[in-house]
N, C-alpha and C positions, 0 to 999 in steps of 0.2 A: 581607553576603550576603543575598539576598532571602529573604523566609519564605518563595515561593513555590519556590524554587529547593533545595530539599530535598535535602542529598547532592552537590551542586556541589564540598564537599571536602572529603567521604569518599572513603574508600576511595583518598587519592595515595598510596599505593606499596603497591596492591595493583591488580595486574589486574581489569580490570571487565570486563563483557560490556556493550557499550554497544549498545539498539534505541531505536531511532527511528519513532515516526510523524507524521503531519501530518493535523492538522483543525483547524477550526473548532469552531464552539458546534456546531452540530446534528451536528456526530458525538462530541461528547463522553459521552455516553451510552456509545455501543459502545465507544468508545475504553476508557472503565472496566471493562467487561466485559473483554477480550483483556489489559488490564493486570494484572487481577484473577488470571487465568487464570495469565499467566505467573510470578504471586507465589506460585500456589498449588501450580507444579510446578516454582520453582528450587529448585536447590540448597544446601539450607543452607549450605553451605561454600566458596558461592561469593561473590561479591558483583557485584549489576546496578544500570547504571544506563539509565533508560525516559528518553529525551529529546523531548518533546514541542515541533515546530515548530508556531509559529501566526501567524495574524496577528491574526485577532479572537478572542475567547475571553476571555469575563465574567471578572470579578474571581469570580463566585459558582463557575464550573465548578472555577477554576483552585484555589479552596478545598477545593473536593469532590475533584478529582483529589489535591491535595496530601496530602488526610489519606489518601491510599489508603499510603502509606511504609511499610515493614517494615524490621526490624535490617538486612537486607542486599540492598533493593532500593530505590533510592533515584529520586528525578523531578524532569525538571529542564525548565524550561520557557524556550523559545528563540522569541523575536517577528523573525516575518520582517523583515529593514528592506530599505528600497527600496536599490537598483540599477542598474544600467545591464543584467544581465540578466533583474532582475526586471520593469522598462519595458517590455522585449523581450516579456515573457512576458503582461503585464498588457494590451497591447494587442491579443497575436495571441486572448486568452481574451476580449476586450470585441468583438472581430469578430464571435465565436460567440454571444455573449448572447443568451438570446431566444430560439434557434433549434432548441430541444431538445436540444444536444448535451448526452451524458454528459460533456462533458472540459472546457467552459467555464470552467472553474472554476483560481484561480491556485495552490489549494493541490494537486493533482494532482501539479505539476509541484516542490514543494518537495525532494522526494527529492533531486532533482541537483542540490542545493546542501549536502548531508551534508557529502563529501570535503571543500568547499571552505570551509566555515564551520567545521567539527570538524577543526581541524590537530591535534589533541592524538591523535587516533586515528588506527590504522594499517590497523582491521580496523574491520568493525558490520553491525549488521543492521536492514533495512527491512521493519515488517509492516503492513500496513491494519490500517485501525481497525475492519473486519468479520471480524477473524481469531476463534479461540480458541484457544490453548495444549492440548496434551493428553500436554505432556513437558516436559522441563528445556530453555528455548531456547539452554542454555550448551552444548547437544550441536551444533546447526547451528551456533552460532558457531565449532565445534571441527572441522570437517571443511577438510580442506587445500584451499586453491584451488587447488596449484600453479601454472602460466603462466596463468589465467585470471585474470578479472577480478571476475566477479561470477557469482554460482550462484542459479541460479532452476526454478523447474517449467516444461516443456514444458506450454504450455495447453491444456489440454482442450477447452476449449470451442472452440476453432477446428475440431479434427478432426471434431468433432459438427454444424458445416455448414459445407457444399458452398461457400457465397458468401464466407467466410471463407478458405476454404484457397485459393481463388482467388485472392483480395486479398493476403494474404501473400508468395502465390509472387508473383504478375505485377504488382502494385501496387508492392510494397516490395522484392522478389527476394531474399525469405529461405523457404528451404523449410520448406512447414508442420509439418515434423517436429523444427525446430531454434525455431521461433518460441515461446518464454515468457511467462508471466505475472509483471508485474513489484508482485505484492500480498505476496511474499515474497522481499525479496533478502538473500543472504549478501554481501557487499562488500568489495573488499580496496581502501580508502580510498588510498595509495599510490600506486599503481596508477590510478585514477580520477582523479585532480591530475596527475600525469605526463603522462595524452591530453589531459587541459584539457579534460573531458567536458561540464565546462556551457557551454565555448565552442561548439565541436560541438553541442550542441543546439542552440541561439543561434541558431547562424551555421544552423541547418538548418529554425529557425522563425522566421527572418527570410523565406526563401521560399513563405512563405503559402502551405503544400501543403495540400487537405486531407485528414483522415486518418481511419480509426476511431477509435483508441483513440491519440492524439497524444504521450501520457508514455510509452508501453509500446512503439509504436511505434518512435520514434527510439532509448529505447534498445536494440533491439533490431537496429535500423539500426547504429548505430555501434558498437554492442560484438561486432557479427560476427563469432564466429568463436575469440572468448573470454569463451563463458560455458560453466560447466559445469553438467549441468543436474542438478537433487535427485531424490530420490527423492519421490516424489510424496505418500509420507508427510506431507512437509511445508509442504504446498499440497493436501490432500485438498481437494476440493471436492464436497460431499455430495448438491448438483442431481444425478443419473446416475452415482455413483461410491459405493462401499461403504468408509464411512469407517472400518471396522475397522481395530483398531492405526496410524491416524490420529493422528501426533506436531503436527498443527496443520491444523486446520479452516476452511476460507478459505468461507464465505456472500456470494462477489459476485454482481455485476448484481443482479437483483430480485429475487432469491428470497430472503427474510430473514426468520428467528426471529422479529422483533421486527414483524412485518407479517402472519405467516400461521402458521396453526396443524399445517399438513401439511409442514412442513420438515426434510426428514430429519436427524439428529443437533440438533434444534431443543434440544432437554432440554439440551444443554451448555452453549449458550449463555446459557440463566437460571439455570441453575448458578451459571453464572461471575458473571450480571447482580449476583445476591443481594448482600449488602450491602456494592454499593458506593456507595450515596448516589442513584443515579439510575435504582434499579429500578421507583420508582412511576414516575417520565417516563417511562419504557419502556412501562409496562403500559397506561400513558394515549394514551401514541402508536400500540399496538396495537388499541385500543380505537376510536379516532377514524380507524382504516384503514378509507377504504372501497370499494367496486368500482370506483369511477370511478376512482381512484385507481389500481388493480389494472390497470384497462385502460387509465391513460394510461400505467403501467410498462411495460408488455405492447407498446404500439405503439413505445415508444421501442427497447425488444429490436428488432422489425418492422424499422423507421426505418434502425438501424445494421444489419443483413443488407440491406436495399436495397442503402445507402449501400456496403456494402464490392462488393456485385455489379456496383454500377455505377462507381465505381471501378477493378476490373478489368479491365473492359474497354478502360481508357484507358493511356494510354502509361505507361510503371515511374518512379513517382514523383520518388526521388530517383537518381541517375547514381550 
């Protein structure tokens, strides 16, 4: 067994709560925060395990993540290997290079290879690495899908503009009020291998569309109709929204603790930061934030509101 691989076999014949995220080096920072978090609100009585998908990620990060281990949360680190979906995915992301998008990137798309790489699970959960814990995540793992598939938040941030909810309804032809944020998924793994979901994406980004938000999109696209959506508890998102009794704190697009000092519920997230190895990189990365910086985040927000406006306009993406 790998040092790295801490907990790979603990815990066989006991129920695990198994989360997943996916980054890279430069999100390993955050990543230890939201890891940090959920060790600081399981359950003793439970036992988890944090499965970390990568493809690059230092021998040094995967050190510092490792010692993060407690009696009964264990991490276990998973190296993307190539594929014939992953090919698919590495060249529709090398088209975008360069071009500003937020979604160029191949690790976005790592989630829709959970089901199909973890056969050992029936159930799991997916959270970005800009989350923070502010509960036991063994409670979302415990809410029934029933006939669904996967449980997510209705996203806020579409209803908060106009060129958005546009793009959703007549771009993609999912009603703004049923369209999700996929930075917190509950999963019923099963289920997800049965539709052959990464074929379905695959086969849906073999058609060079282009899109907003490309990983959140499609699934949202093909999971139509079964997902059931959370309580927004568990996707608070603090930009515009009153994070009280907030069971999990989601800091997407740019607004970030670790970049700006007026960040609502920012205090939890250095909370959580504190010692887990990569507080000073935090504090130095905030430190080295600068306006220019601020306003090339700023025009990228801009960039995708164009980008979905005009979009809308044009014929319903996929049939």
């Amino acid at each position: 067994m790998s040092i790295f691989n801490t907990g790979r076999s603990l815990f066989k014949k006991t129920k695990v709560v198994p989360v997943f995220l996916t980054i890279t080096d430069d999100y390993a920072k955050y990543a230890a925060a939201a890891i940090n978090s959920l060790m600081k609100h399981a359950n003793h009585k439970r036992y988890y395990r944090v499965i970390i998908m990568y493809d690059k990620l230092s021998l040094k990060n995967r050190w510092r993540l490792r010692n993060m281990v407690t009696r009964n949360v264990a991490i276990e680190f998973h190296k993307m290997k190539y594929s014939l979906y992953m090919q698919i995915i590495k060249r529709y992301c090398a088209k975008r290079s360069g071009s500003g998008d937020f979604f160029a990137r191949e690790v976005y798309y790592y989630r829709a290879f959970i089901a199909r790489v973890f056969l050992q699970y029936d159930k799991g959960i997916y959270i970005d690495s800009d989350t923070i814990l502010m509960a036991d995540i063994g409670e979302l793992f415990d809410i029934d899908l029933g006939d669904n598939i996967i449980a997510a938040r209705v996203d806020p941030k579409v209803a908060m503009v106009p060129e958005f909810v546009d793009y959703v309804e007549k771009a993609l032809g999912i009603p703004a009020k049923e369209y999700v944020n996929s930075g917190v998924l509950l999963m019923d793994l099963k289920k997800l291998r049965k539709i052959h979901y990464i074929t379905q994406m695959t086969d849906l980004i073999k058609q060079d569309a282009d899109l907003v938000a490309p990983d959140q999109d499609y699934l949202n696209v093909i999971l139509k109709g079964k997902i059931m959506h959370l309580d927004p508890k568990w996707n608070c998102q603090p930009e515009g929204e009153n994070p009280k009794n907030a069971k999990l704190l989601h800091f997407n697009l740019s607004k970030k603790p670790w970049y700006h000092d007026d960040v609502n519920s920012g205090e939890e997230f250095w909370k959580a930061a504190k010692g887990t190895g990569f507080y000073g990189d935090l504090m130095r990365e905030k430190e080295h934030y600068t306006e220019k910086q601020a306003e090339e985040d700023a025009m990228k927000i801009k960039a995708l509101i164009e980008k979905g406006a005009k979009l809308a306009k044009g014929k319903r993406i996929f049939k």
